[in-house]
TORSE-630475 format. One line per 2 residues: number of its first residue (from 1); their letters; for each residue x, y, z of N, C-alpha, C. Coordinates in nm, 2 decimals. Layout:
NUM> A> X:Y:Z:X:Y:Z:X:Y:Z ~ ...;
END
This chain:
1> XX> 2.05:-2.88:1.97:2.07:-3.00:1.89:2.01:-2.98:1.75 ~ 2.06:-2.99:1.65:2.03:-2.96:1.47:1.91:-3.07:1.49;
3> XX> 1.86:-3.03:1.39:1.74:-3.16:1.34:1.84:-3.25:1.26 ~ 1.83:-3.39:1.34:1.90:-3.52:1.27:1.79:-3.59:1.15;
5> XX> 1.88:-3.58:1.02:1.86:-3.69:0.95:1.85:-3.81:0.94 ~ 1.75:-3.92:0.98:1.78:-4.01:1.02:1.77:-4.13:0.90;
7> XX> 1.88:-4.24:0.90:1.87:-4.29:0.77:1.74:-4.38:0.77 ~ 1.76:-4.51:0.68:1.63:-4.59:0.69:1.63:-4.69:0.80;
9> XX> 1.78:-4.73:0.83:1.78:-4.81:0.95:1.72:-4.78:1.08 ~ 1.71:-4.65:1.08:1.73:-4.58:1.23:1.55:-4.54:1.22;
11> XX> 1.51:-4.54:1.11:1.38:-4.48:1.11:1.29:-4.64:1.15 ~ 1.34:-4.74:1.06:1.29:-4.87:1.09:1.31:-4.93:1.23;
13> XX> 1.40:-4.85:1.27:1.44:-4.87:1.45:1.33:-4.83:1.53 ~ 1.27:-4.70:1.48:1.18:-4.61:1.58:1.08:-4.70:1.58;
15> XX> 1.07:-4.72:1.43:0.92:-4.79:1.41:0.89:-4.95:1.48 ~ 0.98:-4.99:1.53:1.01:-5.13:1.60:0.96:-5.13:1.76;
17> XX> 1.06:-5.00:1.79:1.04:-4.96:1.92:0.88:-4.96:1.95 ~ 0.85:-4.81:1.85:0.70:-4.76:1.86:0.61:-4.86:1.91;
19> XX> 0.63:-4.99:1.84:0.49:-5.10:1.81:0.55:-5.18:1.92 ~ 0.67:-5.21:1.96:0.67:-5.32:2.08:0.77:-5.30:2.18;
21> XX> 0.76:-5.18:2.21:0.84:-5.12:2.32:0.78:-5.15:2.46 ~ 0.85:-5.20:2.56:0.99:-5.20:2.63:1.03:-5.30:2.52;
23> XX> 1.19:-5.29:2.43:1.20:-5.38:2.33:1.35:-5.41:2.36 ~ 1.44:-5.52:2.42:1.58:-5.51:2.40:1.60:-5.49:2.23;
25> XX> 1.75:-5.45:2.28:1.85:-5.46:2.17:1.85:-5.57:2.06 ~ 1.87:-5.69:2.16:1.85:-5.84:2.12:1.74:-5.79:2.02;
27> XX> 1.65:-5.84:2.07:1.54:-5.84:1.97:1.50:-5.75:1.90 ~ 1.54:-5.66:1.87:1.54:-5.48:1.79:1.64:-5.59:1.66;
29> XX> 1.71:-5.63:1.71:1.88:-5.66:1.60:1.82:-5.82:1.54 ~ 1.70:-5.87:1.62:1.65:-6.02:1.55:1.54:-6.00:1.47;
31> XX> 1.47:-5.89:1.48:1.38:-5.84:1.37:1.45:-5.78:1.27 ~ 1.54:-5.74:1.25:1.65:-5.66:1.16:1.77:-5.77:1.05;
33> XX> 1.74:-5.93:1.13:1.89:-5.96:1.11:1.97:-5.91:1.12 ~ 2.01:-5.85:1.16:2.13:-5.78:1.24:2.20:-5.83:1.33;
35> XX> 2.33:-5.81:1.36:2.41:-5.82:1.52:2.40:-5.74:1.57 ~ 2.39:-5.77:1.71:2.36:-5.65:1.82:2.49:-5.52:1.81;
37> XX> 2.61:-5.59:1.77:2.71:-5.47:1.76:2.69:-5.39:1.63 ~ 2.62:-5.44:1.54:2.59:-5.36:1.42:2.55:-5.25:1.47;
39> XX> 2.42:-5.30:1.54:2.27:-5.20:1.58:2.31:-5.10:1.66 ~ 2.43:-5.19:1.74:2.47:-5.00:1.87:2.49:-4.92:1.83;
41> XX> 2.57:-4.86:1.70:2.59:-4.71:1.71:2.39:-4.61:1.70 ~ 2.33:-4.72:1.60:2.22:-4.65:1.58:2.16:-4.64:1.72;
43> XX> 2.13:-4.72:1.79:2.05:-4.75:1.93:2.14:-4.61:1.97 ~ 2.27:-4.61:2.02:2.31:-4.50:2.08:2.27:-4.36:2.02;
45> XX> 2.27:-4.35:1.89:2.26:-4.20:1.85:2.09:-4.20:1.90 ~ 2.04:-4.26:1.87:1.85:-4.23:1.89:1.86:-4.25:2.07;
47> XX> 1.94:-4.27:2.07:1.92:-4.27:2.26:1.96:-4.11:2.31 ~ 2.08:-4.11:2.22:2.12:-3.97:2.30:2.07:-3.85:2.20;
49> XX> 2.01:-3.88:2.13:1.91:-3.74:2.05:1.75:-3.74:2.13 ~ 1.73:-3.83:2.21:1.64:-3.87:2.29:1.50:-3.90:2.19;
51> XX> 1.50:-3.94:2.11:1.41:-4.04:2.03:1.36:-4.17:2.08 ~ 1.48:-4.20:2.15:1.44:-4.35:2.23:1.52:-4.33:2.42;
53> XX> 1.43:-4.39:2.50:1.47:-4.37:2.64:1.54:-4.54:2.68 ~ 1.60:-4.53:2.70:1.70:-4.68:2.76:1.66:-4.71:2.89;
55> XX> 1.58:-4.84:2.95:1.65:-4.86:3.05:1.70:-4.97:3.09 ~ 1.78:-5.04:3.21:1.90:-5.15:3.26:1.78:-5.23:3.24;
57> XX> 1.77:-5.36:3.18:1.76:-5.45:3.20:1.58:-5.45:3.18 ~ 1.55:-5.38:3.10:1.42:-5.41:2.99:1.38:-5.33:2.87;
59> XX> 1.48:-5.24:2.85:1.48:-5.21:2.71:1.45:-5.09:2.67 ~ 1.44:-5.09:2.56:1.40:-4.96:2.47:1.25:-4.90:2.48;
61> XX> 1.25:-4.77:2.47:1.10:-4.72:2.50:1.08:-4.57:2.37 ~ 0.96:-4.59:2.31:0.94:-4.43:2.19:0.94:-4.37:2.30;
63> XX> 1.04:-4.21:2.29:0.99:-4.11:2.40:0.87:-4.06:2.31 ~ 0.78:-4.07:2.20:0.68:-3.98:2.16:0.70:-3.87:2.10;
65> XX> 0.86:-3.82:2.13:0.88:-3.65:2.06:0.95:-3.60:1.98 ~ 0.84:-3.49:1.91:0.96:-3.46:1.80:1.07:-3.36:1.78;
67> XX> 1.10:-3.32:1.69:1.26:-3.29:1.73:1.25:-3.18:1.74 ~ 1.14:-3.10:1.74:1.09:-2.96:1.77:1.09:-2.98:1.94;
69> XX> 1.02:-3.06:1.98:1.01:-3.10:2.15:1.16:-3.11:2.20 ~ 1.23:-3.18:2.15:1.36:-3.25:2.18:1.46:-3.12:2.18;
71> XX> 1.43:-2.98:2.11:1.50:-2.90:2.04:1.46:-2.80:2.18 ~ 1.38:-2.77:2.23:1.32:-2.78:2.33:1.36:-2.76:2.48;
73> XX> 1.34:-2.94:2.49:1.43:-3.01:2.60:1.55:-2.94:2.63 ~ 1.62:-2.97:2.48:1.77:-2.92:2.54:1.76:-2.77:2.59;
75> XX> 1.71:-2.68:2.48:1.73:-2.49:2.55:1.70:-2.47:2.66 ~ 1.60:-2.57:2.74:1.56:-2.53:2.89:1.67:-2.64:2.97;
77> XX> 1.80:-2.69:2.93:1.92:-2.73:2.96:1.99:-2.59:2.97 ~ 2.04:-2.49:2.94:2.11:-2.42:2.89:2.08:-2.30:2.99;
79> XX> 2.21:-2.27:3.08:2.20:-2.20:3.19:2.25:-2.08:3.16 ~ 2.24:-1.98:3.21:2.30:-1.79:3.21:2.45:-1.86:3.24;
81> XX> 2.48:-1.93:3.38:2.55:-1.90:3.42:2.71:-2.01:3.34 ~ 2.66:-2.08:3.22:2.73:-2.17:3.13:2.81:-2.05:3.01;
83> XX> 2.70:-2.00:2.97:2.78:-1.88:2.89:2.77:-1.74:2.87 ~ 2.76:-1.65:3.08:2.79:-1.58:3.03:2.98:-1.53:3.05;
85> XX> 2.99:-1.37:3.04:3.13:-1.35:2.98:3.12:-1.27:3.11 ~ 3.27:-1.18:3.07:3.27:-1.05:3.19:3.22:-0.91:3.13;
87> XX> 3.18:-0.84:3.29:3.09:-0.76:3.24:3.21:-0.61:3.27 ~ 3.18:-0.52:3.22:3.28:-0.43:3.17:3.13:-0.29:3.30;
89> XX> 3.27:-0.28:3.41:3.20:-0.17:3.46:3.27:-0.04:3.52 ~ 3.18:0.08:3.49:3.26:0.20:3.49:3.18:0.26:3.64;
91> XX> 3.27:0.40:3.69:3.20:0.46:3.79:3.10:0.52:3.76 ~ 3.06:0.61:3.84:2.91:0.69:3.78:2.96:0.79:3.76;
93> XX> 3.12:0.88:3.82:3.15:0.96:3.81:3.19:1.01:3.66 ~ 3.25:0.92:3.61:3.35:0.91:3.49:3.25:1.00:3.41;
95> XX> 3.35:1.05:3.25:3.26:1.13:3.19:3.18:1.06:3.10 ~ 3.10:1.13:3.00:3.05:1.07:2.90:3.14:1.02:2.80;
97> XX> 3.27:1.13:2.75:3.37:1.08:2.71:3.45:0.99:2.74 ~ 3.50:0.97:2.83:3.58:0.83:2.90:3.47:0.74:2.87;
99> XX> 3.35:0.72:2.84:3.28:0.61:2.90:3.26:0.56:2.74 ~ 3.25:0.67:2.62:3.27:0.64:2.48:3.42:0.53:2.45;
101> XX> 3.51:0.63:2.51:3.64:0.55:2.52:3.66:0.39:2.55 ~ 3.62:0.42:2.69:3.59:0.26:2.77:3.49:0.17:2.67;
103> XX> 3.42:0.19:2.60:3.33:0.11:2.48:3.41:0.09:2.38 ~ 3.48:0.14:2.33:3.53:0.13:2.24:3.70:0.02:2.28;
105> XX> 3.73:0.05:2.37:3.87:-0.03:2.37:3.80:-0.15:2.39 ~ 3.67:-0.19:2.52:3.67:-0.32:2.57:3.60:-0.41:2.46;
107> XX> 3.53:-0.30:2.35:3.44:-0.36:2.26:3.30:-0.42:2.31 ~ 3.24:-0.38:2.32:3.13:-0.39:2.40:3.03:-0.30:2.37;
109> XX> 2.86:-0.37:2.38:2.81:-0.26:2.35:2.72:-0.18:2.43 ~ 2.75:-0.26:2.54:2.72:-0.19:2.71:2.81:-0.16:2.83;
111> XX> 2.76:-0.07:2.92:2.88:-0.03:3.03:2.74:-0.08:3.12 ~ 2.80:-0.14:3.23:2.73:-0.13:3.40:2.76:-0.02:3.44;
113> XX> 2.74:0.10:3.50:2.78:0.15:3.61:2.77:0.14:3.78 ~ 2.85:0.11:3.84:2.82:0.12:3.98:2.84:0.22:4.08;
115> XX> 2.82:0.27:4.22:2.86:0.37:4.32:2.97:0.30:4.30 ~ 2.97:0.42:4.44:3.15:0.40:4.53:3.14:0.24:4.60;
117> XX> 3.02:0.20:4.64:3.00:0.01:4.71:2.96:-0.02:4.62 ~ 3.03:-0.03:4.50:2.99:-0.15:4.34:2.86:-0.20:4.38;
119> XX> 2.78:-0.08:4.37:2.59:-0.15:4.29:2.60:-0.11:4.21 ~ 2.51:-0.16:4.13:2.48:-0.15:4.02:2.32:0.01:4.04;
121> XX> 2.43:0.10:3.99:2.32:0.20:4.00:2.26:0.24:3.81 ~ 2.31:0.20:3.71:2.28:0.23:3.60:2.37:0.17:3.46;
123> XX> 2.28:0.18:3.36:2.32:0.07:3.20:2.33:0.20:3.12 ~ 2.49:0.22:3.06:2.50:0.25:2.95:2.50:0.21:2.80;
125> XX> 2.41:0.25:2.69:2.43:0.12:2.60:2.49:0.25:2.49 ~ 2.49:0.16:2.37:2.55:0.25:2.27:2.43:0.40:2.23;
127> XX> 2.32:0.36:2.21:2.23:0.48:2.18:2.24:0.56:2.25 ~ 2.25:0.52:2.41:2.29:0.60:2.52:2.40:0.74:2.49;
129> XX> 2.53:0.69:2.45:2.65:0.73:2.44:2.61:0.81:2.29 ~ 2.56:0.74:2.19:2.55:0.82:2.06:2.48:0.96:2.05;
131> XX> 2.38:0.94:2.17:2.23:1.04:2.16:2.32:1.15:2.26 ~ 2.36:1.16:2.33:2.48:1.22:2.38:2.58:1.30:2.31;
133> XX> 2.67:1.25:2.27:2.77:1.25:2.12:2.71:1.37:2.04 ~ 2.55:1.36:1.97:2.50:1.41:1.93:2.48:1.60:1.98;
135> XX> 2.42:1.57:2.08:2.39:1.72:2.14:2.49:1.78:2.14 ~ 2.48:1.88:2.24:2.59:2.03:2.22:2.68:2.01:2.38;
137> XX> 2.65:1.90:2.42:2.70:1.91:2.57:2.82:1.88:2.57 ~ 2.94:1.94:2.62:3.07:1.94:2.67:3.13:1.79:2.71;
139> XX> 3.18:1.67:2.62:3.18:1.52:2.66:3.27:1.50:2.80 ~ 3.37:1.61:2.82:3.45:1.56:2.89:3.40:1.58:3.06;
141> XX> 3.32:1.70:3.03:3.27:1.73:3.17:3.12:1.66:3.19 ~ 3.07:1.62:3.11:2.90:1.57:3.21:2.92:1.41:3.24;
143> XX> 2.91:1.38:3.38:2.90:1.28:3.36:2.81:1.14:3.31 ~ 2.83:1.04:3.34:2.72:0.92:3.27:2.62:0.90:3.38;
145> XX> 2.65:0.94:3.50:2.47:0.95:3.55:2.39:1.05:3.47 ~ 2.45:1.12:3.44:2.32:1.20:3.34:2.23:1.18:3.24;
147> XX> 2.33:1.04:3.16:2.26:0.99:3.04:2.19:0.87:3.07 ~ 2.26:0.82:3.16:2.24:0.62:3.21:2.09:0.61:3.20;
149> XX> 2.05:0.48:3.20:1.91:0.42:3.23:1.95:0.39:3.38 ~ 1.87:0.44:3.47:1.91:0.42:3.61:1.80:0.30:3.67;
151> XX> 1.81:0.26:3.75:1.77:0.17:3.85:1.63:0.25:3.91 ~ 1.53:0.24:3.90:1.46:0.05:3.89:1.41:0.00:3.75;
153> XX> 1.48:0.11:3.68:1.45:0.08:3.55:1.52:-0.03:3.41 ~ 1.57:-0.09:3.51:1.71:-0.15:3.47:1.66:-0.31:3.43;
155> XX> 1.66:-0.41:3.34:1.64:-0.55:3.39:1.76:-0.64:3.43 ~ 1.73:-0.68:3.47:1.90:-0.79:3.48:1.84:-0.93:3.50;
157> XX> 1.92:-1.03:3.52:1.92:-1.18:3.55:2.00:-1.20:3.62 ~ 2.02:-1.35:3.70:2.11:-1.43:3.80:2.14:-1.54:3.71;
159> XX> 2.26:-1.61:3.75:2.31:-1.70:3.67:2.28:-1.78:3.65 ~ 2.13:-1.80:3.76:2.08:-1.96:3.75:1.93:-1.94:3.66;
161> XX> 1.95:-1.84:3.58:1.84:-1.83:3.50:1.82:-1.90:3.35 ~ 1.73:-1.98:3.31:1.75:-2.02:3.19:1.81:-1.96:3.07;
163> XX> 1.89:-1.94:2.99:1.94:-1.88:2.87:1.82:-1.87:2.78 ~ 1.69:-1.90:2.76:1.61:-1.91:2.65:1.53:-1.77:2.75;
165> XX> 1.49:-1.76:2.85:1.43:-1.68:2.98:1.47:-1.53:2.92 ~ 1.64:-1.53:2.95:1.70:-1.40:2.92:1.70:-1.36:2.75;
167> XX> 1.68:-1.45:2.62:1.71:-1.45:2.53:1.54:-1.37:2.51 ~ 1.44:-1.40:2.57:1.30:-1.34:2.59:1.34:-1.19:2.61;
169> XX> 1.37:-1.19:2.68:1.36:-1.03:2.77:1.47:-0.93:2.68 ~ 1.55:-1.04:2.64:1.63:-0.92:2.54:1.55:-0.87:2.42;
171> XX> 1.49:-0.95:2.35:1.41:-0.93:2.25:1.29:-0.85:2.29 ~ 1.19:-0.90:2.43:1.15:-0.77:2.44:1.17:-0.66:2.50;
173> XX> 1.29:-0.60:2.52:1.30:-0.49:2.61:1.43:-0.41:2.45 ~ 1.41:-0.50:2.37:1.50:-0.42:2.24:1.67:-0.35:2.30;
175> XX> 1.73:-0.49:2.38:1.86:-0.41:2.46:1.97:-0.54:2.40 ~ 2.08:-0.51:2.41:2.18:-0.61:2.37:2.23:-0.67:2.50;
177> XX> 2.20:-0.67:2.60:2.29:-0.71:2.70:2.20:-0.72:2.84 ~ 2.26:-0.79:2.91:2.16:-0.78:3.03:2.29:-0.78:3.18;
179> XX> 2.27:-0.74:3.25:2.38:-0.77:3.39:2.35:-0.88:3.44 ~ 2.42:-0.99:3.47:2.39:-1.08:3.60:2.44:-1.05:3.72;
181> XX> 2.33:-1.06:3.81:2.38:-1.01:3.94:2.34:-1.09:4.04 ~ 2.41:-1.06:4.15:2.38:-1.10:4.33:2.33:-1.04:4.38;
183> XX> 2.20:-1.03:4.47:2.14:-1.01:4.53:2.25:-0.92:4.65 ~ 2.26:-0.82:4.74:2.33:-0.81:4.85:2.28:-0.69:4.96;
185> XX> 2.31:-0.71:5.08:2.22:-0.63:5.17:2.20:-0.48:5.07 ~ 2.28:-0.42:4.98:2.28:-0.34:4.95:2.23:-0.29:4.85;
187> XX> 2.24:-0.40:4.77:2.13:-0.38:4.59:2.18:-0.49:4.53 ~ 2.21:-0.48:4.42:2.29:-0.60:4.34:2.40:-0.56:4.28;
189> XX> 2.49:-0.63:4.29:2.61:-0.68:4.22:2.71:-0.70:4.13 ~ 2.72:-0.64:4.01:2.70:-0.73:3.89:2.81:-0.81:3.86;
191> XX> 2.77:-0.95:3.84:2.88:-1.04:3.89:2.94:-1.10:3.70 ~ 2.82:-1.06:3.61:2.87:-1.08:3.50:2.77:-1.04:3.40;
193> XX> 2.81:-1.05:3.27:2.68:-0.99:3.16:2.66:-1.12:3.08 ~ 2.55:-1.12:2.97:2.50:-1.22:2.89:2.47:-1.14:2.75;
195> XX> 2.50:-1.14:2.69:2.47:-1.08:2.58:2.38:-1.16:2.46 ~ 2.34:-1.04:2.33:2.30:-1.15:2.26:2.38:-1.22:2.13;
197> XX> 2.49:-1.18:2.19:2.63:-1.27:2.08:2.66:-1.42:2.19 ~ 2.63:-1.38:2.30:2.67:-1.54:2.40:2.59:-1.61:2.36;
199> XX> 2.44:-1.59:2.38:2.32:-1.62:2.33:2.31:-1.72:2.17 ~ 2.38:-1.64:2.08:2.38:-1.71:1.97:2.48:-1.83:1.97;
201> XX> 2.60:-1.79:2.02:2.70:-1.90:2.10:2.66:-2.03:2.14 ~ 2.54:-1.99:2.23:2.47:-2.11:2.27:2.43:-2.20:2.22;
203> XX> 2.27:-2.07:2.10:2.23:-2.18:2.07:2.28:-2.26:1.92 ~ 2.41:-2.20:1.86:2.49:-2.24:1.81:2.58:-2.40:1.80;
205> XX> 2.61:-2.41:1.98:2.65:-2.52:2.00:2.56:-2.67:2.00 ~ 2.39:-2.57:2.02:2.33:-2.72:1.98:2.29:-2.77:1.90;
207> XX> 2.28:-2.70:1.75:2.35:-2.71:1.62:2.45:-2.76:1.60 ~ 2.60:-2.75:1.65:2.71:-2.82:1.62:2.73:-2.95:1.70;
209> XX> 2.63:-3.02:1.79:2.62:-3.11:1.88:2.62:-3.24:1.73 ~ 2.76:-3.33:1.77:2.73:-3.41:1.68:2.65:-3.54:1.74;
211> X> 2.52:-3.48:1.82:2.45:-3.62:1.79:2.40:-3.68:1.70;
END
C-alpha cells in the first residue's frame, strides 16, 4: 500500500475520530456540516487504508498507526504461494552445456535439478554455469552434479511462507531464486520457485493499490 496523501478533510476526520472515538458517521458528518453521503467516500478510503477500524452499530475507532505500521500489516498479508511462478527443472544427468542452453531458452536465472524420483537434489544458478563456462572443462560431457550447490546446502521455502520471510533469505543468502517445495517421504519436491523479480511484483502491487 503507497503512502496516501491525505487531504484536509480526511486529516480533520482522523482528528475527530482520535478525540471521540467510538464516533458514528452521523456525527463525524455533524461536526463537519456535512451529509453523511458526502463523508463516505472519505470514511471508506481511511477505513480500508486502515487509519480508522469500523464497527456495525457503534462506530468509528483511531487504529493508532502509521503508514509505516499499516505498510507492514499488509507485507505480512502477502503469501509465497500468491506470487510464486513455475520452476524450470533439469535432470542431474544432463550436461553443463544443455543446462547453459535450458537457461537461456526458459530465461531464467536458476535451474532446480532433481534425481530419477524428482527430488530436489541440487540449484544451478548463473555463476554456477559462468564459473564453469570459464575453465577448460569439456561443456558437453561433465555433468551439472558436478557444478550444482547440492543438498543440504540448498535453502528453499513452502508456499505458505510469508513473501517478506523469503525476500529475507534472498538478500541474505545473495541468491536470486529460491525453490518451493513439499515435503515427501522422500525429500522435497519442488513444486514451484519465487524469485526476486515476483518479489518486486508484489511489493509493487501495494504501491499500485488504489486505496
Amino acid at each position: 500500500m503507497r503512502k496516501i496523501e491525505l487531504n484536509k478533510r480526511q486529516e480533520r476526520i482522523l482528528q475527530i475520530v482520535k478525540e471521540n472515538g467510538p464516533i458514528t458517521g452521523e456525527h463525524i458528518a455533524d461536526q463537519l456540516n456535512l451529509t453523511r453521503a458526502t463523508l463516505r467516500p472519505d470514511l471508506a478510503i481511511l477505513t480500508m487504508a486502515g487509519y480508522l477500524d469500523a464497527r456495525p452499530r457503534v462506530g468509528y475507532f483511531y487504529t493508532g498507526k502509521t503508514t509505516t505500521q499499516l505498510l507492514t500489516d499488509n507485507l505480512n498479508k502477502l503469501y509465497v504461494k500468491d506470487f510464486q511462478s513455475i520452476p524450470v527443472v533439469v535432470g542431474e544427468s544432463i550436461s553443463v552445456y544443455d543446462a547453459i542452453v535450458m537457461m537461456f531458452l526458459e530465461d531464467v536465472g536458476t535451474l532446480f535439478v532433481v534425481d530419477k524420483e524428482s527430488v530436489l537434489v541440487g540449484v544451478l544458478s548463473r555463476k554456477d554455469l559462468l564459473r564453469a563456462s570459464i575453465g577448460k572443462q569439456e561443456l558437453n560431457t561433465v555433468p551439472v552434479n558436478i557444478i550444482m550447490t547440492r543438498m543440504p546446502n540448498i535453502t528453499v521455502c513452502k508456499k505458505d511462507d510469508l513473501l517478506i520471510d523469503v525476500a529475507k533469505k534472498l538478500i541474505e543468502k545473495q541468491i536470486d531464486a529460491l525453490p518451493i517445495v513439499k515435503e515427501t517421504e522422500r525429500g522435497f519436491e519442488v513444486t514451484g520457485r519465487i524469485t526476486k523479480t515476483n518479489i518486486t511484483k508484489a511489493f509493487l502491487s501495494l504501491a499500485a493499490d488504489d486505496l
